[in-house]
N, C-alpha and C positions, 0 to 999 in steps of 0.2 A: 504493500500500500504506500508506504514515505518514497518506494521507486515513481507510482501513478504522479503521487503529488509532484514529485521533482519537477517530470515531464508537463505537468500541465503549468507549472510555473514558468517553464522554459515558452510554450505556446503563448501565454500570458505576456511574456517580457519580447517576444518577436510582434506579438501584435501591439503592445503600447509603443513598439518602434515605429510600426504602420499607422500608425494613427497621427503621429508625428509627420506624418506624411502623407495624410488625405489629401490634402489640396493638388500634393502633385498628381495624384491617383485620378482624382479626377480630372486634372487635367489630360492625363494618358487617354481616361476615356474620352474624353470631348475630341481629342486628335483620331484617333481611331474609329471612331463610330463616323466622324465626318470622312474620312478612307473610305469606311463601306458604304457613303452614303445610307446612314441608318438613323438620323440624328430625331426623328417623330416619334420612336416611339420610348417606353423606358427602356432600361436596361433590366431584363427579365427572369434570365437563368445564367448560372456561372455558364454553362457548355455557354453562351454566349461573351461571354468575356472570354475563354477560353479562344475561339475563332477572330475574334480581334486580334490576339495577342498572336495568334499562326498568322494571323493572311493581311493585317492591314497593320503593324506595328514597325513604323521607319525609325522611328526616334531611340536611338541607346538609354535615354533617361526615362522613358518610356516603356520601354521593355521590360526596364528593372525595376518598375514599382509594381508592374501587370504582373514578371513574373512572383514575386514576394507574396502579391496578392493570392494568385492560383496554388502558390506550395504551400502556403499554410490553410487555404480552404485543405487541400487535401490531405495533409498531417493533420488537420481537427476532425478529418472523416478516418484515418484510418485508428486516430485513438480513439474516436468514439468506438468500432470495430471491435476493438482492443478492450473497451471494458466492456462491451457486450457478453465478450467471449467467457470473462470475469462472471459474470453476472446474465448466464445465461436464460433467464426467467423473463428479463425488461425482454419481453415481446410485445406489451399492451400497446397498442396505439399513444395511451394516456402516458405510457413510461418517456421519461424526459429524455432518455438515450434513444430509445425510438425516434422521436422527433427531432432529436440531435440528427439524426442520420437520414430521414426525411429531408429536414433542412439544406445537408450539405449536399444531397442528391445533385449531378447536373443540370437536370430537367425542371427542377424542382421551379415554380411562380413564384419572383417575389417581388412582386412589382407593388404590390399593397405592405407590404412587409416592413414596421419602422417603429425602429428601439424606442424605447421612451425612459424616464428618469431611474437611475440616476445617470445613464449614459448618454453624452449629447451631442454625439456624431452628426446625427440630423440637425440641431440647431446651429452646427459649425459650418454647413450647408451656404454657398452666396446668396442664393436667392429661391423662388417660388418655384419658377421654371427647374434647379439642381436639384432641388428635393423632392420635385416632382421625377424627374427620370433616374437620379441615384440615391433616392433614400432607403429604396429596399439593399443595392447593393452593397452598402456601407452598414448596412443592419445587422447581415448575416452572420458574420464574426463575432459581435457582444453576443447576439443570442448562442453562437453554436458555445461560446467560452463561458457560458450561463448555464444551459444544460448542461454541460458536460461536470463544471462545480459541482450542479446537484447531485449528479450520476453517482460521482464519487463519492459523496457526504451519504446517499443512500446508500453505497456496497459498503463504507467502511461502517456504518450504522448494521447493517443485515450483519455483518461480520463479529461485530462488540457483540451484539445477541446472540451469535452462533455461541462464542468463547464464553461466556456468561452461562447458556445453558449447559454446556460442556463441565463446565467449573463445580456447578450446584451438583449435578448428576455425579461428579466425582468424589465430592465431600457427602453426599448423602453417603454414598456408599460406603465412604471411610466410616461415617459413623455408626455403622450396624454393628453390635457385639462381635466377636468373633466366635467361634465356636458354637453359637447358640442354636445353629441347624442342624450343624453335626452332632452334636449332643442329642438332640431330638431326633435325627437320624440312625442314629448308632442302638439307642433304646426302643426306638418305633414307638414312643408314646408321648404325648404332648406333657407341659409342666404338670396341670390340672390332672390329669390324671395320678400323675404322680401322690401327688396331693392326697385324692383320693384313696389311694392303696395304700399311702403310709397312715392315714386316717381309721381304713378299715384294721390293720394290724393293731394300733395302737385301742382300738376297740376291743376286738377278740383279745388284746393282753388284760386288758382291765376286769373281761369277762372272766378269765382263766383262773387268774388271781383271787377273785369272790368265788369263785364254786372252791378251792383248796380251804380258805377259811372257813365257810359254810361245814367243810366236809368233817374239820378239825371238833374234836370232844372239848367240853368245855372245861376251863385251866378250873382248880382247884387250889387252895393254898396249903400247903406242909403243915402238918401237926391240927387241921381242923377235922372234925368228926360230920356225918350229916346228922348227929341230934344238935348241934348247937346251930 
């Protein structure tokens, strides 16, 4: 688990570098989507930033913010992957790794898509028109390093419950008598019985004892006669 956290700190500290670096990013996009003559509509799905960055990307300062952007979409998809595999149950639609991976899909809309507080990439945005065609693309990174937090805080959470049940079930055990099965085992009779049978002897002795006295002539004392 302190190996996930390292790695997601690292993802963490490459993307507060990119961020540092929106403006030129979008600037990358405004040169390239004007290349493919694409500039009407928003920008959609990474596979489409992906295809700028192949087919219509002249600019070296350009290249290198596009590519920064697409490696680290792709290293938050293969960790998300990664704790999947961890955590092979987060199948639910509702599970945050789920839609971690949803998210970072190619294909995936995110034209509607746009962080809100406390993250304010969108409001770092120039204008109406920039938030209108890149607020979803600037989005996708806080949210996929959001789920992915959660992801993690849930398997190390499932994990402390694992080792917690583990713990209890070990110390129950310790505290069982020792010997007290096999004892009971070895006799084939439970305590209460026992009980009972030392019960009934200590009866039949009490019996035995009154029928011998009973049986006994009665003491008489030395030197008395039966006239006096």
């Amino acid at each position: 688990m302190n190996e996930l956290k390292a790695a997601l700190r690292d993802l963490d500290q490459r993307y507060s570098y990119f961020k540092q670096q929106q403006f030129t990013f979008i600037t990358a996009l405004d040169h390239t989507r004007e290349n493919a003559h694409d500039k009407t509509q928003p920008v959609s799905t990474l596979a489409q930033v992906q295809n700028y960055l192949d087919h219509y990307c002249n600019n070296a300062t350009d290249k290198r913010i596009m590519i920064m952007f697409v490696d680290l979409c792709k290293d938050l998809s293969d960790f998300c992957t990664q704790l999947q595999d961890i955590n092979p149950k987060s199948c639910s639609p509702d599970d945050v790794l789920e839609k971690c991976k949803v998210l970072l899909s190619c294909n995936n809309d995110m034209r509607n898509l746009r962080v809100k507080y406390p993250h304010d990439e969108v409001n770092h945005l120039s204008c109406e028109e920039a938030k209108h065609h890149y607020g979803g693309v600037i989005s996708i990174l806080p949210f996929a390093l959001d789920y992915l937090k959660d992801g993690i805080g849930i398997i190390e959470l499932a994990q402390y419950e694992a080792a917690k049940n583990n713990r209890y079930a070990e110390c129950h055990k310790r505290d069982q008598p020792k010997g007290h099965k096999e004892s009971s085992a070895q006799t084939g009779q439970l305590p209460y019985e026992n009980c009972e049978i030392a019960a009934m002897k200590l009866k039949a002795s009490i019996k035995k004892k009154n029928r011998l006295l009973m049986s006994k002539a009665p003491w008489i004392p030395s030197g008395k006669t039966n006239g006096l």
